[in-house]
C-alpha positions as CSV (number, residue, x, y, z in Angstrom):
1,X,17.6,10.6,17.7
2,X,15.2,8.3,16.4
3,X,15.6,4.7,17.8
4,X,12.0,3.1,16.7
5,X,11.8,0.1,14.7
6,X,8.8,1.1,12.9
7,X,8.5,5.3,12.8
8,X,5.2,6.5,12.6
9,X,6.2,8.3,9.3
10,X,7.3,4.5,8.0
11,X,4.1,3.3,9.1
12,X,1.8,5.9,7.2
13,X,3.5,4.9,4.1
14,X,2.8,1.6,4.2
15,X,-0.3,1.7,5.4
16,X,-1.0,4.0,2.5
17,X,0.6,1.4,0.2
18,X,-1.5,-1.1,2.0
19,X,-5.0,1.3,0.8
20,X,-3.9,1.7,-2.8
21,X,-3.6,-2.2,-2.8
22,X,-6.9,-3.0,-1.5
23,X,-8.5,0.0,-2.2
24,X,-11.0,-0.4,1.2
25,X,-9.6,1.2,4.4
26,X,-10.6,-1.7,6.6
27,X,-8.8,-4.4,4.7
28,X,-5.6,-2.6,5.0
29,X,-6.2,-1.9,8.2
30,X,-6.4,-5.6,8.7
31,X,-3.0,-6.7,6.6
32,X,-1.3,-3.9,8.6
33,X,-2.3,-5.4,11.9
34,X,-1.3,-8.8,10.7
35,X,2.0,-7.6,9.8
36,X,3.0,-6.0,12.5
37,X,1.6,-9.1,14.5
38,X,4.3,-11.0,12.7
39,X,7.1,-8.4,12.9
40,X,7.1,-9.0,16.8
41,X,8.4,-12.4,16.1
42,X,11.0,-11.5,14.1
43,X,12.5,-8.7,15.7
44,X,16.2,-9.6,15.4
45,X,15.9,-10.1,11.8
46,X,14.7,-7.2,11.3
47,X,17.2,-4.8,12.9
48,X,18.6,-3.6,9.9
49,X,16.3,-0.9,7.7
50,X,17.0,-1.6,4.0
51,X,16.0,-5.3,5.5
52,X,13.1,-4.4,6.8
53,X,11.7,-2.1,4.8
54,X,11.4,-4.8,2.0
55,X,10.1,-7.2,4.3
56,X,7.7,-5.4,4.9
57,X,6.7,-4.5,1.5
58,X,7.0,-7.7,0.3
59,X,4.7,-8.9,3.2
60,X,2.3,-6.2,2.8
61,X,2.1,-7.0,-0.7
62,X,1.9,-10.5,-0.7
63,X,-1.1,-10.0,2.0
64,X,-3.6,-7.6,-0.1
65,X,-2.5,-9.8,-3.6
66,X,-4.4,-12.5,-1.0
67,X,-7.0,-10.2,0.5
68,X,-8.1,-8.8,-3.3
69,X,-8.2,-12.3,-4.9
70,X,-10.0,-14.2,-2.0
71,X,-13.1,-12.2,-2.1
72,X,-15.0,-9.8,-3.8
73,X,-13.9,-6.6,-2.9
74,X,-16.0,-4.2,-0.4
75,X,-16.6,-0.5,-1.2
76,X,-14.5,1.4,1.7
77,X,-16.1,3.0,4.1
78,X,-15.9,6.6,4.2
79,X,-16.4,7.4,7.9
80,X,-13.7,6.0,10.3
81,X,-15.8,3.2,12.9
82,X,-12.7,3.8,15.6
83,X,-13.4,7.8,16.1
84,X,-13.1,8.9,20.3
85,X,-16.7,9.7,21.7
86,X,-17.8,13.1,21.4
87,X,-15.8,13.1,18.2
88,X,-17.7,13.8,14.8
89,X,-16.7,11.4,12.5
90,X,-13.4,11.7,10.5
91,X,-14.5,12.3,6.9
92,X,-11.8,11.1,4.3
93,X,-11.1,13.5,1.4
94,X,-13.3,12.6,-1.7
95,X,-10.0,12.9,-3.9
96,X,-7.8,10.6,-2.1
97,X,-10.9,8.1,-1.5
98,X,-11.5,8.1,-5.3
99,X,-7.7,7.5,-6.1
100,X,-7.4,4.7,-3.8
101,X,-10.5,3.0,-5.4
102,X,-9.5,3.3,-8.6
103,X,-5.7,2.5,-7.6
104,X,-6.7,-1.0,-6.8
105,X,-8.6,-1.8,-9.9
106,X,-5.5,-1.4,-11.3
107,X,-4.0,-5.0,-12.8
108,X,-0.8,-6.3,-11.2
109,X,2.0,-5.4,-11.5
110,X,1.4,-1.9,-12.3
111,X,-0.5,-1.5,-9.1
112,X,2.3,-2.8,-6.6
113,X,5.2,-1.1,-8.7
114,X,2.8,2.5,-9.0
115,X,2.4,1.8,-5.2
116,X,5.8,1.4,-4.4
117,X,7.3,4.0,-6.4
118,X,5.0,6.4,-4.9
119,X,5.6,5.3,-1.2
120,X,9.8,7.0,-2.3
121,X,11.4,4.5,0.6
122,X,12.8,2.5,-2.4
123,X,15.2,3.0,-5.1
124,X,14.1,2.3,-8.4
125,X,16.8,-0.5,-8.4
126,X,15.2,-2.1,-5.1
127,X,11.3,-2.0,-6.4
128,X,12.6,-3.5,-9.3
129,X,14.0,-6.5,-7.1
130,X,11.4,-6.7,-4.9
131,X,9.5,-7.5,-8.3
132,X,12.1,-10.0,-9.3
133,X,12.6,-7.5,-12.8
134,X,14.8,-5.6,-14.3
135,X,14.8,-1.7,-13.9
136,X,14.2,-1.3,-17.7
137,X,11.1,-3.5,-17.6
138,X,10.4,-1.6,-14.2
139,X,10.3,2.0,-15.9
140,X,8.0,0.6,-18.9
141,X,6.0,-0.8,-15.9
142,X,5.6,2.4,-14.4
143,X,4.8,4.5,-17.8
144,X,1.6,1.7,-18.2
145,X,0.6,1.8,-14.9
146,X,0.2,5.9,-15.0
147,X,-1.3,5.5,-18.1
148,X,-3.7,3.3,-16.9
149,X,-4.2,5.2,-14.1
150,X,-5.2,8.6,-16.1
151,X,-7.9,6.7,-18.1
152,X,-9.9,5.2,-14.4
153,X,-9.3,8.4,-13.4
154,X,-11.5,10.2,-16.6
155,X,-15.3,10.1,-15.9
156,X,-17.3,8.0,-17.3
157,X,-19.4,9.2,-19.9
């Protein structure tokens, strides 16, 4: 039995989330920190999972929507700064580093709703209200966003 508030598994996800956001591994690095900082004082209210889940998101989100608009973006590094001595360094896969800076180039709110979609912790009906839309306008999101993400994913020629 699983009794953590925040399961590693939950935590990959929204870091992830976090990296298609910014698209640079040490800014979401940064806005998960923060979060979590600010989930220890609110521990009792978030007891209950659906709850907390789209705080959360909604707090993750609201943080890189800050991070991405109050300075010119970095280009993420590719080897990790935090790797154990003796370790070589821990080489991120070209695909998913390419994905995640294209991902944030995206416009919002195709990014956030692509992002959350993808993360599969919500229902279609709970992205779409953590958007403050409707689920139709929610699937019409999501065709545009994977649209636009096909074409920044072509090469440039």
């Amino acid at each position: 039995m699983q009794n953590a508030l925040l399961p590693n598994a939950t935590l990959s996800e929204f870091y992830r989330f976090a990296l298609l956001l910014t698209g640079n591994i040490k800014a979401a690095e940064e806005v998960i920190c923060e979060t979590l900082q600010e989930v220890e004082g609110r521990l009792d209210e978030l007891r209950h999972e659906s709850h907390r889940h789209t705080w959360l998101a909604t707090q993750i989100r609201q943080r890189c929507l800050r991070e991405n608009a109050g300075s010119m973006q970095e280009i993420p590094r590719l080897l990790r700064e935090d790797q154990a001595k003796g370790e070589s360094g821990e080489v991120l896969e070209i695909e998913a580093f390419i994905v995640a800076q294209r991902f944030s180039t995206l416009p919002e709110p195709e990014r956030s709703a692509l992002g959350l979609f993808y993360l599969d912790l919500f229902t279609a009906e709970e992205i779409a209200k953590l958007l403050k839309m409707e689920v139709n306008e929610l699937g019409e999101l999501l065709a545009r966003g994977r649209t636009l993400l096909e074409n920044a994913m072509q090469p440039s020629t």
